[in-house]
LUMBA-911347 format. One line per 4 residues: number of its first residue (from 0); their letters; for each residue x, y, z of C-alpha. Coordinates in nm, 4 decimals. Example, Ala and Ser with C-alpha at 12.3 -4.5 7.8 and 13.67 -1.06 7.14 Angstrom:
0) AS) 1.2300 -0.4500 0.7800  1.3670 -0.1060 0.7140
END
This chain:
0) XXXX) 8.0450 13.1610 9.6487  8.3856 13.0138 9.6300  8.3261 12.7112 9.7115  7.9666 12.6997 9.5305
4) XXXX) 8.2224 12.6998 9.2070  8.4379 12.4535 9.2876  8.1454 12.2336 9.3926  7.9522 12.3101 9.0414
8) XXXX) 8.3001 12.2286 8.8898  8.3518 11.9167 9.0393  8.0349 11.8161 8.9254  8.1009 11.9038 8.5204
12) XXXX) 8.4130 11.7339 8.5659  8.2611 11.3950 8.6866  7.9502 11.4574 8.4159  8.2616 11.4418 8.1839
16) XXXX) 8.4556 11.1973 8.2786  8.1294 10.9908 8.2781  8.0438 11.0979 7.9629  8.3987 10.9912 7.8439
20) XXXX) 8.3248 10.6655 7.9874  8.0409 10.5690 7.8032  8.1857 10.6678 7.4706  8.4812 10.4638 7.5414
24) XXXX) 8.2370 10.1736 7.6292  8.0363 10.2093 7.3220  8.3059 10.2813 7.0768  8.4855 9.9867 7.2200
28) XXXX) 8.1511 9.7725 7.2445  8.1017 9.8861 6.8540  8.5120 9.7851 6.8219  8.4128 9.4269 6.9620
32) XXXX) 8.0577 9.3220 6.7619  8.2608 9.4352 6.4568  8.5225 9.2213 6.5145  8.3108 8.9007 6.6382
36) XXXX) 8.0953 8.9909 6.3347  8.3740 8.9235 6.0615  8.4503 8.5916 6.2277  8.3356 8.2716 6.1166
40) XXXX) 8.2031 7.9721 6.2731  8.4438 7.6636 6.2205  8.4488 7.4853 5.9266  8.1883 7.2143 5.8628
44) XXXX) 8.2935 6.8760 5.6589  8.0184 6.8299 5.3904  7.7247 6.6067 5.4704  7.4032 6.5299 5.2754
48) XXXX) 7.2628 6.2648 5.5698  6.9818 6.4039 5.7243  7.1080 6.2627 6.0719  7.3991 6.4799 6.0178
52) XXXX) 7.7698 6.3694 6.0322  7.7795 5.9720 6.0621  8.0343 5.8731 6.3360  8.0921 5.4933 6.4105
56) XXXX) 7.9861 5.4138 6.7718  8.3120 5.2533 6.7958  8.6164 5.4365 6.6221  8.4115 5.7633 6.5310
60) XXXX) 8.7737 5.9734 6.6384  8.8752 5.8326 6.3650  8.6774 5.9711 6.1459  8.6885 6.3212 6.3435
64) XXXX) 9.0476 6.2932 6.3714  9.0578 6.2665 5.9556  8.8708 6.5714 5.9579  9.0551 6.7508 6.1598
68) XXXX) 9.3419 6.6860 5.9130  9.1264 6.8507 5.6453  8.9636 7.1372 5.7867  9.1756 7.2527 6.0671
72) XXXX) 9.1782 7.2854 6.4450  8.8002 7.3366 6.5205  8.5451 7.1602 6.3375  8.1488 7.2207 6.3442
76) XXXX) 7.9370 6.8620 6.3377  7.6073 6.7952 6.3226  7.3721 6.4901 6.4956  7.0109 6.5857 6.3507
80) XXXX) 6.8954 6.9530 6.4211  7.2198 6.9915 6.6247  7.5327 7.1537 6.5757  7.8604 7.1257 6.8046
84) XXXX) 8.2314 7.2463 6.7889  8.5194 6.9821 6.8060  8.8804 7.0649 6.8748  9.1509 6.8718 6.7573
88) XXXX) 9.4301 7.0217 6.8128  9.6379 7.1140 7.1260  9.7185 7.5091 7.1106  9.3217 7.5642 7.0863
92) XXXX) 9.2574 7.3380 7.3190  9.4785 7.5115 7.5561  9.3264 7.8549 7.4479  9.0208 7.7644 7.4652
96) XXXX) 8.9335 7.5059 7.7359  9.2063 7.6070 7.9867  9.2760 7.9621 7.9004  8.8635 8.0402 7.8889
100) XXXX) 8.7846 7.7788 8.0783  8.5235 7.9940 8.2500  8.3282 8.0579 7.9327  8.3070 7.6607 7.9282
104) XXXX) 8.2056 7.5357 8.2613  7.8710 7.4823 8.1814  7.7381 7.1473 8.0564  7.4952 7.1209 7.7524
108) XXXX) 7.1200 6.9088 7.8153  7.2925 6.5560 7.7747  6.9485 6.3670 7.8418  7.0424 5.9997 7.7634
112) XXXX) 7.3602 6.0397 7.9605  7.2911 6.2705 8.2774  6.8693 6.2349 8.2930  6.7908 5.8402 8.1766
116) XXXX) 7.1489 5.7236 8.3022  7.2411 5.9535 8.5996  6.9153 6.0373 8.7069  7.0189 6.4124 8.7070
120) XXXX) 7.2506 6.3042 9.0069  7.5864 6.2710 8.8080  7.8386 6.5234 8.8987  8.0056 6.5597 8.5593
124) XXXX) 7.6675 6.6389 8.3652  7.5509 6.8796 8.6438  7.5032 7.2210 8.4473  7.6991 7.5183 8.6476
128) XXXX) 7.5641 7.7255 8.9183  7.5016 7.6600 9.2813  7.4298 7.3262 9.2752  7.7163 7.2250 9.0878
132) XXXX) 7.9192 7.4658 9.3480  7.8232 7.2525 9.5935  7.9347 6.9296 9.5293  8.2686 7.0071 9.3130
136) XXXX) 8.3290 7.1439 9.6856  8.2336 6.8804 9.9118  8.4228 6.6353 9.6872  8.7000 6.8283 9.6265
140) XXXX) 8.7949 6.8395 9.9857  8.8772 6.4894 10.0124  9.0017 6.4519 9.7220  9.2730 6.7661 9.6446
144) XXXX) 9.6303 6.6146 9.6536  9.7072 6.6658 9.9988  9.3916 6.4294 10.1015  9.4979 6.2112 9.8579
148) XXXX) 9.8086 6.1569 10.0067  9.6320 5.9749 10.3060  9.5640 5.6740 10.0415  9.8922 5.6273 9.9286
152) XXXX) 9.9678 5.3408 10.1935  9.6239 5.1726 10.0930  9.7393 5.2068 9.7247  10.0784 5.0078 9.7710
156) XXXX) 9.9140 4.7225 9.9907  9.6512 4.6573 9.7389  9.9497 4.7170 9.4440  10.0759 4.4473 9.6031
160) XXXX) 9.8366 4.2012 9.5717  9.7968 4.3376 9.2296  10.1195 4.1554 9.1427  10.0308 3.8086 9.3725
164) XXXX) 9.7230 3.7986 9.1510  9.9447 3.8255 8.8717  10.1618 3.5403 8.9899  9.8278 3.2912 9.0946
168) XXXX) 9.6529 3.3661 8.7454  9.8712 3.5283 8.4968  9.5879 3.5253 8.2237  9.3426 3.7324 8.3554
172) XXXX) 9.5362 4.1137 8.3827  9.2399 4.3091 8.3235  9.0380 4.1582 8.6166  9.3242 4.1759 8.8553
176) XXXX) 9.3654 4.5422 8.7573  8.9563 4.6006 8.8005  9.0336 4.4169 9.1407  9.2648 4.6635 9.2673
180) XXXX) 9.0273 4.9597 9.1304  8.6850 4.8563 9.2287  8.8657 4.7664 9.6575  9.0329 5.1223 9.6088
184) XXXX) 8.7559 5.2997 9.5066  8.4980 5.1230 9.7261  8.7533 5.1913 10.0596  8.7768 5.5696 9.9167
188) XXXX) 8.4440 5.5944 9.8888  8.2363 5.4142 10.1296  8.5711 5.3184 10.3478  8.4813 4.9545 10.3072
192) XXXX) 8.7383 4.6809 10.4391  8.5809 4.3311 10.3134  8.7614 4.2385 9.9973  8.6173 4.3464 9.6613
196) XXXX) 8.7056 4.1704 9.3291  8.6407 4.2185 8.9550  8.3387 3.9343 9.0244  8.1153 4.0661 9.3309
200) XXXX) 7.7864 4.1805 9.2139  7.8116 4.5034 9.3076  8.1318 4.5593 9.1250  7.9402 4.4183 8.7826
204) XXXX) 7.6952 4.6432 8.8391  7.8797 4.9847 8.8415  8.0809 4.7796 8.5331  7.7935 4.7851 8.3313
208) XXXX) 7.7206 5.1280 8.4407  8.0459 5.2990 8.3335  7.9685 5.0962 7.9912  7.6371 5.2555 7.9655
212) XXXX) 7.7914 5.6093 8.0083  8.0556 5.5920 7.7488  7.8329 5.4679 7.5072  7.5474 5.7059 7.6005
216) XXXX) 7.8148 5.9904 7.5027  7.8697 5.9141 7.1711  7.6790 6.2133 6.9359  7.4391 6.0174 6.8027
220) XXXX) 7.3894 5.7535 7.0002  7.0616 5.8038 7.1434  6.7790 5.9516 6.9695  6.6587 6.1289 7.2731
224) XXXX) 6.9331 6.4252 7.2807  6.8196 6.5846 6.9559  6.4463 6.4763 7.0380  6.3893 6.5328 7.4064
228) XXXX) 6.0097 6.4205 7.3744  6.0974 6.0887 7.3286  6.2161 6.0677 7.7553  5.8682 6.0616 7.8021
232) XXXX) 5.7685 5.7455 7.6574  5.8673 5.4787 7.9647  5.9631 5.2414 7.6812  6.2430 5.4124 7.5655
236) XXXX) 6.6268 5.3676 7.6318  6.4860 5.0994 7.8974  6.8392 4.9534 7.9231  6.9435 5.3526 8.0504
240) XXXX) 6.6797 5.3736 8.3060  6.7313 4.9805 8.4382  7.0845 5.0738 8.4676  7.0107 5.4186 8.6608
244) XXXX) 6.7513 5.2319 8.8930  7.0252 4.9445 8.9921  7.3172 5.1923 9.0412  7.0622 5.4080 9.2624
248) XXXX) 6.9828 5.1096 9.4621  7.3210 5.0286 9.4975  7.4068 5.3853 9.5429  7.1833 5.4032 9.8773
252) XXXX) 7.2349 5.1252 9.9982  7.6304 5.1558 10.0660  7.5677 5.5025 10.1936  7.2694 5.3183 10.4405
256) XXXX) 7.5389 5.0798 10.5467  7.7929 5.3187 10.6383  7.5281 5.5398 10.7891  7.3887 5.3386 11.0247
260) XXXX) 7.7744 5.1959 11.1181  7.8855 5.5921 11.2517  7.5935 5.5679 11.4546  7.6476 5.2482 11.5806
264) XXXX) 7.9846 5.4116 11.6979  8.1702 5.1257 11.5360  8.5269 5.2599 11.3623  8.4804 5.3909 11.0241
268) XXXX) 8.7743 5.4383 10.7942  8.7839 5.8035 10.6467  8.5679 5.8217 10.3000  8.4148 6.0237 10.0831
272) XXXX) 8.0968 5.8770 10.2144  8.1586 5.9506 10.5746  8.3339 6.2707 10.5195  7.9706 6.3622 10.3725
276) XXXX) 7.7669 6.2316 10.6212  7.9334 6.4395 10.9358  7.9680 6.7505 10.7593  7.6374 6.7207 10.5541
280) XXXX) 7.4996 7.0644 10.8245  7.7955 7.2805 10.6086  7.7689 7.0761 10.2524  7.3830 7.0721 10.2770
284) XXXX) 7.2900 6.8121 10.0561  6.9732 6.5508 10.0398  7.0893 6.1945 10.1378  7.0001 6.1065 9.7891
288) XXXX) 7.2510 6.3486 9.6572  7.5203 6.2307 9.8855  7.4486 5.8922 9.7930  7.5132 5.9873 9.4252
292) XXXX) 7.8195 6.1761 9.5009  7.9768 5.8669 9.6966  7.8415 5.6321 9.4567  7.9989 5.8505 9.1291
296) XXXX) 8.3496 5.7869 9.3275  8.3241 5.4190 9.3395  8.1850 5.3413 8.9861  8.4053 5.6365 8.7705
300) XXXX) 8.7101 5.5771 9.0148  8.6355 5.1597 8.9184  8.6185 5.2226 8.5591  8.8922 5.4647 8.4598
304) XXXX) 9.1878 5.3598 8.7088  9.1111 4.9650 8.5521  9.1337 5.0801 8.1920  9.4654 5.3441 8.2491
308) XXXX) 9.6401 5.0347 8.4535  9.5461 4.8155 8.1024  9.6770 5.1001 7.8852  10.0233 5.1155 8.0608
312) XXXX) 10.0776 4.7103 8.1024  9.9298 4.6744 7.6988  10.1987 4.9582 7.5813  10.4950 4.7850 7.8015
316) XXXX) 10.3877 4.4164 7.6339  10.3739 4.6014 7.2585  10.7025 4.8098 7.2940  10.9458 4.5455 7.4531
320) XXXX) 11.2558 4.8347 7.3889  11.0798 5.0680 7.5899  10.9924 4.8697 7.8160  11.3516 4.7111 7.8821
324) XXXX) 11.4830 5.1328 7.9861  11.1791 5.1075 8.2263  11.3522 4.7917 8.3485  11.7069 4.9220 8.4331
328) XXXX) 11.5577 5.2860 8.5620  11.4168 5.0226 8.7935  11.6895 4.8162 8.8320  11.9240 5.1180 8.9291
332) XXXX) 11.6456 5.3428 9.1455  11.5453 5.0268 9.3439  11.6983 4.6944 9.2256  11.5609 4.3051 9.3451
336) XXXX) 11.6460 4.3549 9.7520  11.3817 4.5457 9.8293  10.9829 4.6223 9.6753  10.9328 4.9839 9.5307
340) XXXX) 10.7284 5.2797 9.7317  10.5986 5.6140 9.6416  10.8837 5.7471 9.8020  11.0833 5.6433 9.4278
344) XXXX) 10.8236 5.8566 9.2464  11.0737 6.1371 9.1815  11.3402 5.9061 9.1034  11.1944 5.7133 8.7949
348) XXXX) 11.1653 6.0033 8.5193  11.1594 5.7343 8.2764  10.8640 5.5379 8.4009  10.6632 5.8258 8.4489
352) XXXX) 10.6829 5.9597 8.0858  10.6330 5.5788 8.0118  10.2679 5.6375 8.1433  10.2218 5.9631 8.0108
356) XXXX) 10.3240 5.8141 7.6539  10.0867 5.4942 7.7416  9.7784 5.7770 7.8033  9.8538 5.9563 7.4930
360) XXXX) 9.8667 5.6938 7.2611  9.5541 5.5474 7.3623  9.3755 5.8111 7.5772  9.0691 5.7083 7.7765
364) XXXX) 8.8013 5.9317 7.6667  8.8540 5.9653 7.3147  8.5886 6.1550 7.1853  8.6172 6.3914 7.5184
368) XXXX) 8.2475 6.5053 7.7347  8.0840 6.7854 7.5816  8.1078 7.1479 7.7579  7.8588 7.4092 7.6692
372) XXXX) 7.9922 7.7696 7.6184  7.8140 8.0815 7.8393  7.9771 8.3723 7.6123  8.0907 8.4187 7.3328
376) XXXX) 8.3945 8.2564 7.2840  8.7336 8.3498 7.0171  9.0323 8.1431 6.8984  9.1731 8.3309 6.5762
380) XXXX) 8.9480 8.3855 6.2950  8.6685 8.1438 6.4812  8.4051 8.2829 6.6411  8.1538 7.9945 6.8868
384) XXXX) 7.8924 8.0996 7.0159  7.7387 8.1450 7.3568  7.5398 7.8330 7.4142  7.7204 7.5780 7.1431
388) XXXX) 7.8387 7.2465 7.2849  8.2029 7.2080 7.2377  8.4256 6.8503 7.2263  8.7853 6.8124 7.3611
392) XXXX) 8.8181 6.5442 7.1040  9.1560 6.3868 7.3098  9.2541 6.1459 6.9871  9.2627 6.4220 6.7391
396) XXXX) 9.4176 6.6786 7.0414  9.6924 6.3773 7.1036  9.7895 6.3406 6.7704  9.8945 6.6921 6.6906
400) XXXX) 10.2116 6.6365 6.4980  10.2999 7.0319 6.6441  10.3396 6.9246 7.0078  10.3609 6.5254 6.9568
404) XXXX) 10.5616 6.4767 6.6235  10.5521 6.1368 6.4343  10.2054 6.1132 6.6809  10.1127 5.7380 6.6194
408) XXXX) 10.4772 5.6548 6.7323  10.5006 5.5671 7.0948  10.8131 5.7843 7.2164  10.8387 5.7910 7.6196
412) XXXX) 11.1623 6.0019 7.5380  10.8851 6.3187 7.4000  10.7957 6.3881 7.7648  11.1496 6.4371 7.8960
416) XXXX) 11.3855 6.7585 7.8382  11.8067 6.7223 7.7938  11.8650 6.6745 8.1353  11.6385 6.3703 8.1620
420) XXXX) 11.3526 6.5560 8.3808  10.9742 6.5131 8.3097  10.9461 6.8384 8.0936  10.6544 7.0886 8.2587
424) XXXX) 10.5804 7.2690 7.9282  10.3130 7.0302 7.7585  10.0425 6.7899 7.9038  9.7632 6.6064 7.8142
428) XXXX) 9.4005 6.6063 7.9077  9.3930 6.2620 8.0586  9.0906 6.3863 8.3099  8.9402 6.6897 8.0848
432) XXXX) 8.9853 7.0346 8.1081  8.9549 7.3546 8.3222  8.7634 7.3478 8.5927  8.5521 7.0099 8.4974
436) XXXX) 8.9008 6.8526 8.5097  8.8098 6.5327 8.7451  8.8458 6.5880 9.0552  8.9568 6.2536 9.1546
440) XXXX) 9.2532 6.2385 8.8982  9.5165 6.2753 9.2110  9.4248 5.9297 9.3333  9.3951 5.7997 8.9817
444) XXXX) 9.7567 5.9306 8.9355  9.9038 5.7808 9.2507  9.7075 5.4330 9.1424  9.8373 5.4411 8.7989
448) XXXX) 10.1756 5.5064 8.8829  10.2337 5.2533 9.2472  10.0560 4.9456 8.9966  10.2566 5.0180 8.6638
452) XXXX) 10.6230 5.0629 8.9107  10.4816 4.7168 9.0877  10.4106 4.5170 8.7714  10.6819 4.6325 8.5763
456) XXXX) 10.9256 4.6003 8.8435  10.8198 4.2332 8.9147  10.7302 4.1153 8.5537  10.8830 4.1131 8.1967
460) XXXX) 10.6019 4.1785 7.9766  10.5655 4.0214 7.6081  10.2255 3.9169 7.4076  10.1277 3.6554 7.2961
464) XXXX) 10.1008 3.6034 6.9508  9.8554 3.3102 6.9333  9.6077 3.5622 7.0607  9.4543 3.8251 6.8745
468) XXXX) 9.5099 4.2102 7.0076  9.3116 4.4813 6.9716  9.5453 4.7836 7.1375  9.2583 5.0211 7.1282
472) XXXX) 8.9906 4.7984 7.3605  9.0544 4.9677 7.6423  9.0040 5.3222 7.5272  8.6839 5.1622 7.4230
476) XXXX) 8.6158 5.0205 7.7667  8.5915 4.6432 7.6168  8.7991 4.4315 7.8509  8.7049 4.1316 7.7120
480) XXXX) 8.8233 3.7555 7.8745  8.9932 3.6928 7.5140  9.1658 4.0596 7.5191  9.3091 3.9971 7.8551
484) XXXX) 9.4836 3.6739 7.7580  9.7225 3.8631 7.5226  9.9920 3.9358 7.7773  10.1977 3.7204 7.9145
488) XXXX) 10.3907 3.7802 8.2654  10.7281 3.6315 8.3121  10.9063 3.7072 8.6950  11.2264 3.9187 8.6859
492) XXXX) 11.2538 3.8041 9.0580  11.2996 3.3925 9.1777  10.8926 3.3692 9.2739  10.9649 3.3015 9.6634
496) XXXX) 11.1681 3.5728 9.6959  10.8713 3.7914 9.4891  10.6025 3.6658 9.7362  10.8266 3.7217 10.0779
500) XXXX) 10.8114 4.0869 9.9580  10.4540 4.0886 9.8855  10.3841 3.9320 10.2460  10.3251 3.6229 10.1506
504) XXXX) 10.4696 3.2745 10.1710  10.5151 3.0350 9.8931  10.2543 2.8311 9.9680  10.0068 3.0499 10.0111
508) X) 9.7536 3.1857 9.7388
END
């Protein structure tokens, strides 16, 4: 009978602390909906278009940026029928992107961009789930920092002829830098050794793809996105679905080559593209998904590394004084006996926060890609929705005179502490945030930094003042023939001396 009791009592005990349980839960899920309920959704700047907010296809973070001034950190827009959140400023970007970065791994329906351009094959507009699982995985293997370490000696012999391009045609910059990108990201994807320059065909064609995606992201820019009917008609946004068919042809046909090269047993240099192909029985992917994957390596890894290596040279040619401590940081790390190496990367504080200033001032991705929230989602007295599409906007987020005072002042000196160390406590979203950050943005790091300690530690940068500038073309991805003629290179070494170090003689070109 005993211990009939103590089992009955046991039992009441568990029925209450159960019971306890689900009042807690529903006095605390009451607590909650209250709370999100007397929230409000981010201010909205006033509008009477019927296509919503007007942004200019160019220089619309401008406009947002001016906003952002106005209304605060978060912002609701609209493009038609639809509404999304921008954030301007860094502590909500940081609480929101990075801190909940889970609630915002999704991507929103970007149809122009990710089903006319990509095909439904781009990595960065894949929505989250399995699929999206998958290849952040397969990718990420070769390309986490300790696989992207194994580049570094390809990086400084190409960085190298970087700066003999330089010296053989000092007026074209911006192809020498798309050079160096397009046979680094062709080797590190496809593990190609013939040489690639800014004019091969195939490089020209992943150009004018990487133009067609930035544009294709701009809120507004196609029609389709806020009416997805219109993806049916075969004569629409032809110039999206030419450029998709090329790149896919293009795509396929490096991954063929390769391909059929491992199993003619001839030697294959590691590659995203290989590393693919002999583990494709654990990564489980259609060729035509592998081909995408390789192929989204080459043309994004082309594209961005060429405009931040533009960024950095156009700052150190419009800020001579800041570009003259670069020069004796270099002078006293590595002086004119021997050429730089990664191995000085911890030993030039200065030209690091150079870059990290160059990046800021005239980040990449302006307007930001659009993530697409999950659940429910709280910064302060905002409230955004599950399901709302929500902008990094990196101009407005850059220029937050909190974290960056006097913003539109380039200051290398903001991103180092007292003791002259790279300060850890702020960043900037160069490659996005959370966990779409890019996964490639270690080698775009280690290329950034090996061609801006090359250049700058060979050449004495100044413009040219017969030439007009534009020092935001580059965020906008023109690199125009005119632009590039706006710097001028003068040698801080005697030229033979320059070329012996570069491995080559004087006479050669």
């Amino acid at each position: 009978m005993l211990q009939l009791t103590d089992l009955l009592s046991d039992r009441v005990q568990l029925v209450i602390a159960a019971t306890c349980l689900c009042i807690t839960a529903l006095i605390s899920h009451t607590y909650l909906s209250s709370t999100e309920s007397s929230l409000s959704s981010p201010p909205s700047p006033l509008t009477w278009r019927l296509c919503g907010h007007l942004l200019s296809p160019r220089k619309g973070y401008l406009t947002i940026a001016s906003w952002i001034e106005e209304y605060g950190p978060l912002i609701t827009l609209r493009t038609g029928t639809e509404k999304y959140i921008v954030i301007g400023r860094y502590k909500a970007a940081v609480e929101i992107m990075e801190k909940q970065g889970a609630s915002l791994v999704d991507r929103p329906r970007l149809i122009a961009a990710g089903e006319l351009l990509g095909g439904g094959m781009l990595i960065p507009f894949i929505p989250a789930g399995e699929r999206f699982r998958r290849l952040r995985r397969a990718i990420h293997t070769h390309l986490q920092p300790k696989a992207a370490e194994t580049y570094q000696p390809l990086q400084n012999s190409y960085a190298k002829n970087t700066v003999l391009d330089i010296l053989n045609d000092p007026h074209n910059f911006q192809d020498h830098a798309r050079t160096y990108a397009a046979a680094t990201s062709m080797k590190i994807a496809y593990g190609k050794t013939t040489p690639t320059n800014a004019t091969d065909p195939e490089v020209k064609k992943v150009t004018e793809f990487a133009d067609k995606f930035r544009a294709s992201l701009h809120p507004g820019a196609y029609l389709v996105d806020s009416i997805p009917w219109l993806k049916y008609f075969p004569w629409y946004a032809r110039d999206l679905r030419d450029a998709c068919r090329e790149s896919q042809k293009l795509f396929i046909e490096q991954l063929g080559r390769l391909k059929q090269e491992l199993q003619g047993g001839d030697e294959v240099s590691p590659s995203v593209g290989r590393h693919l192909l002999e583990n494709n029985s654990f990564n489980g992917m259609p060729e035509l998904e592998m081909a995408w994957l390789a192929g989204t390596v080459f043309a994004a890894g082309s594209d961005t590394t060429t405009r931040a290596i533009c960024t950095v040279l156009m700052a150190a040619a419009c800020f001579p004084e800041e570009q003259r401590t670069v020069h004796e940081e270099l002078d006293a790390v590595i002086g004119t006996n021997r050429a730089p190496a990664f191995t000085d990367k911890q030993s030039l504080p200065r030209l690091h926060a150079f870059v990290l200033e160059a990046l800021r001032w005239r980040p990449l991705v302006p307007m930001g890609i659009p993530h697409r929230t999950t659940q429910v989602v709280v910064f302060e007295n905002y409230r955004i929705p599950a399901g709302a599409t929500v902008h990094g906007n990196h101009w407005a987020i850059s220029r937050d005179p909190d974290v960056f005072p006097d913003p539109d002042a380039f200051k290398p000196d903001r991103w180092l502490d007292t003791e002259g160390r790279v300060r850890d406590d702020i960043k900037f979203f160069v490659f996005g945030f959370g966990r779409r950050v890019c996964p490639g943005q270690h080698v775009a790091n280690s290329s950034v930094f090996i061609n801006a300690v090359f250049v700058l530690w060979a050449f004495r940068l100044t413009l040219n003042r017969t030439k007009p500038l534009d020092d935001t073309a580059f965020m906008d991805g023109t690199l125009s023939n005119e632009q590039s003629r706006t710097i001028d290179f003068q040698s801080r070494i005697p030229e033979a001396e320059l070329r012996r170090m570069m491995g080559r003689d004087v006479g050669e070109t």
